[in-house]
N, C-alpha and C positions, 0 to 999 in steps of 0.2 A: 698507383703510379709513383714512382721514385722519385721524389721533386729534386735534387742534384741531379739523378740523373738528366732529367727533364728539361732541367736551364742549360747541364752539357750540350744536349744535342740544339737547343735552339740558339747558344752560342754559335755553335759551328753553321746552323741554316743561316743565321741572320750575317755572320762575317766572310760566307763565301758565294761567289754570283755561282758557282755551281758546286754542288754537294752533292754527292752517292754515300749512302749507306750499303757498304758492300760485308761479301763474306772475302774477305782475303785485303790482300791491299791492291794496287793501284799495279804496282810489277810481281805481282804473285797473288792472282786471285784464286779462291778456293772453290767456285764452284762456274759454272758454263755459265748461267744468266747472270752473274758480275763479271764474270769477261766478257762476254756479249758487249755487258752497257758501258763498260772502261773502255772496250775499244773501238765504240762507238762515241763516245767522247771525245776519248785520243785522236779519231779520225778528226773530228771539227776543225782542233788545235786550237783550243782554250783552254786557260788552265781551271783545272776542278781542283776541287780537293775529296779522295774518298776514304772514307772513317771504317777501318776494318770493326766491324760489330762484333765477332767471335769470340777475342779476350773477355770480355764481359756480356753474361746472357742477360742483365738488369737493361741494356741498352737496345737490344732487340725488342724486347717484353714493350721499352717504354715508350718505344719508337712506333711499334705498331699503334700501341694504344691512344698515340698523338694523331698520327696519318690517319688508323684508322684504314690501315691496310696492313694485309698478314704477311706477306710476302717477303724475299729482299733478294735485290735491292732494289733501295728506295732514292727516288731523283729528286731534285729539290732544286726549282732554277730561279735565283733572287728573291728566295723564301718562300716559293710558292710550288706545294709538292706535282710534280708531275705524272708520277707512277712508279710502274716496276719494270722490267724487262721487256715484257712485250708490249706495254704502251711506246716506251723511247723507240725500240724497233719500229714497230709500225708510223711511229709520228715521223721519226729517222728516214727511213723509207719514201716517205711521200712529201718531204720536203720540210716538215712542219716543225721541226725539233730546230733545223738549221737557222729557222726566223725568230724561234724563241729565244733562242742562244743567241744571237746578232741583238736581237732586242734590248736584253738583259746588259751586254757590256758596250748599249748605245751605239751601235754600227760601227 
């Protein structure tokens, strides 16, 4: 594991109440399940911040091997990872994502 890299990514989980690890950015993602979860975000209307992973493949590698999940993208709400695509949908969905996110930026 890439220990800069390493401290990179847990900078950004630890400095943002909401963090995606996507493929694209935020107004131009690169693949359907990071547009999915950005605009599943964008709907809440809180601000995230999402880290295009693509420029560099040491940050995918290091991010998984953190999570400890293969997938991306990766959700991360007040440092605490949440999933991938189809968990934010599903939790999204049934209400569950909306109270985590109220939570996180204290009502």
């Amino acid at each position: 594991m890439d220990k800069n890299i390493l401290e990179q990514i847990q900078k950004e989980i630890d400095s943002n109440t909401i963090c995606l690890f996507t493929k694209g950015t935020a107004d131009m993602p690169m693949c359907g399940f990071s547009a999915r979860t950005i605009a599943i975000f964008k709907e809440l209307g809180r601000p995230f911040k999402a880290i295009d992973i693509l420029p560099d493949p040491r940050i995918r590698q290091t991010l998984s091997e953190h999570s400890n999940w293969p997938t991306i993208p990766q959700v991360f709400v007040k440092g605490r990872f949440i999933g991938g695509c189809d968990i934010v949908t599903e939790m999204y969905q049934k209400g569950e994502l909306q109270k985590v996110v109220e939570e996180a930026f204290g009502k």
